[in-house]
N, C-alpha and C positions, 0 to 999 in steps of 0.2 A: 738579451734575447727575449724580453720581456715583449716586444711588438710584433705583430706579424710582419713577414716578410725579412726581418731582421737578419744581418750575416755575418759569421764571421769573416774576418781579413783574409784574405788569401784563398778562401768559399770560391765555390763557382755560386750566381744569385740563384735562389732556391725561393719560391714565393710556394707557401703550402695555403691546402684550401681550393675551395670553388673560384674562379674566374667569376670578377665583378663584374656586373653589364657596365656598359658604358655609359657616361653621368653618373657613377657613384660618387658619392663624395669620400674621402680618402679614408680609414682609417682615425676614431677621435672627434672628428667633425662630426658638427650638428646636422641632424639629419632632419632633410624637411617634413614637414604634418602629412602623415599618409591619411586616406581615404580610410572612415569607420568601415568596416564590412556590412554589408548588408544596407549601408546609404546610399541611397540614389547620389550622382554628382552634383546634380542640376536638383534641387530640394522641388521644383516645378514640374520637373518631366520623369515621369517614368515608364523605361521600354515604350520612347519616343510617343506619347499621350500626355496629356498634363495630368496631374495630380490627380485632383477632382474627380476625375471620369474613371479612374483607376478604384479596384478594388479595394479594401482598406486591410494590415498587412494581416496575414492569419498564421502564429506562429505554430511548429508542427513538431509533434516527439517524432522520433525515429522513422525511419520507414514512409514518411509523408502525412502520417495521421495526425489530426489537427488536435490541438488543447484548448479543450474546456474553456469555456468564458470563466475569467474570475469572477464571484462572489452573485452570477446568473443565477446559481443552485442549478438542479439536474435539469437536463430535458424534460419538455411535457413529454408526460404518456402517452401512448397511443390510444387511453381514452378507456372511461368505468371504474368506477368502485374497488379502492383494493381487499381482495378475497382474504390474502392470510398475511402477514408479516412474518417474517423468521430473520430477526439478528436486523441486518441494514438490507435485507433483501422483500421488498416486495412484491407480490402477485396479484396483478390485475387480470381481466377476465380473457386477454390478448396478448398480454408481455410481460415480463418479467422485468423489473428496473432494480439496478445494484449502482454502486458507485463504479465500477466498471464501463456501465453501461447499458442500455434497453435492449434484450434480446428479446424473441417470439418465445411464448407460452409451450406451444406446438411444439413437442421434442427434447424440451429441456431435460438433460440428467440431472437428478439429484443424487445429493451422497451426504453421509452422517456421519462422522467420526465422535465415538465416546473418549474424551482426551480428560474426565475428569478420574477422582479417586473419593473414597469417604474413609474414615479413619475413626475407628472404636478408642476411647482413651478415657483412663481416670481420672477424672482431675485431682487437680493440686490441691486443695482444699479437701476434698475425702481421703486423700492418704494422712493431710497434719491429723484430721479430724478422730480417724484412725487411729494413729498412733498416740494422739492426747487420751481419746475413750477407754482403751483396750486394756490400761492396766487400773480403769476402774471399775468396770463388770463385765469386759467379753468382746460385750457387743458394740464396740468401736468398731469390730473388723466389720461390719454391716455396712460402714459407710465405704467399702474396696468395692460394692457392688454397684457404685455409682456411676456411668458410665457417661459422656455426651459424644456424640457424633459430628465431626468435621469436615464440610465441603468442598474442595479444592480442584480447581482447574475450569477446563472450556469443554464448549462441547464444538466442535468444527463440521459448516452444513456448507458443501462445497455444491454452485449449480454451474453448467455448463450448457452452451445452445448459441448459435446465431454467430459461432466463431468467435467467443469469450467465453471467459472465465470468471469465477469470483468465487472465493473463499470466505465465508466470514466465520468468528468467532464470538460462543453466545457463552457468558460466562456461569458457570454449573453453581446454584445455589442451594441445593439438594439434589440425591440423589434420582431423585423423581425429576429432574431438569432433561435427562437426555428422554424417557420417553414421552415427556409434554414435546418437545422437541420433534419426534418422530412422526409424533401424530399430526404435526403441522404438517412434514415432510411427505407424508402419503396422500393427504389432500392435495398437496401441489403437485406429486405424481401423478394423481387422478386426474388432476384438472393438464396435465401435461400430454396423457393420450389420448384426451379428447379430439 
């Protein structure tokens, strides 16, 4: 009962499954080269025009929207000097260009998220140093008051306008990183309700 269709003796025939059109070839058999999808049949005609005269193909993400030429780099801008950079987003005096995409200046949101942290800590070396000095006048403990400070994380400057979006991520090298950050941030505001 290993095949379709297969029956036992004395069975009434039981065939399970979809109904094959007709020309299939049976069950086992090689089955002929179907058609690539998306190839014309005739390599010459397409939607009855030749080749040539036809468009050339533009494949599309979801929805109908087309993909980026490979390795084009981004669209030109709509033109002028760019004002400010923040992260992979720049401001030109008209639009806005992100890997997303070129929205209008005019109207854009902005938004800041502080996603970093800074951390007080002793280091390792002032505690041995410590612990070597202290039993030989005191003032080993002087090296506990050594402290360095730790940068970690991003700082996240989200714009929005022109029915896109773009997030990017500017990675926090000091504490002083989200408001050099901001101060970008309000320039491009400014220049947003103009």
């Amino acid at each position: 009962m290993t095949e379709p269709g297969a029956y036992r003796e004395g069975e009434p025939e039981y065939n399970w499954g979809p109904e094959e059109p007709s020309g299939t070839p049976p069950h086992g058999s090689a089955h002929p080269p179907t058609q690539a999808y998306g190839v014309p049949r005739d390599p010459t005609q397409v939607h009855g025009g030749p080749l040539a005269h036809q468009a050339a193909y533009q494949p599309t993400v979801g929805a109908g929207v087309p993909v980026p030429a490979q390795g084009a780099g981004p669209a030109p801008a709509p033109g002028g000097q760019p004002l400010v950079t923040i992260g992979d987003i720049t401001v030109l005096p008209d639009a806005v260009v992100t890997p997303a995409g070129t929205m209008p200046l005019r109207g854009a949101v902005w938004n800041a998220v502080d996603l970093s942290r800074t951390e007080n800590r002793t280091p390792v070396y002032a505690i041995v140093l410590a612990v070597l000095f202290v039993a030989a006048c005191g003032l080993g403990l002087l090296f506990l008051l050594l402290n360095e400070k730790r940068t970690t994380g991003f700082v996240q400057v989200t714009v929005t306008g022109g029915g896109l979006h773009h997030a990017a991520m500017i990675p926090a090298k000091g504490p002083e990183t989200f408001t050099e950050v901001m101060g970008r941030i309000t320039y491009a505001r400014s220049l947003s309700a103009l």
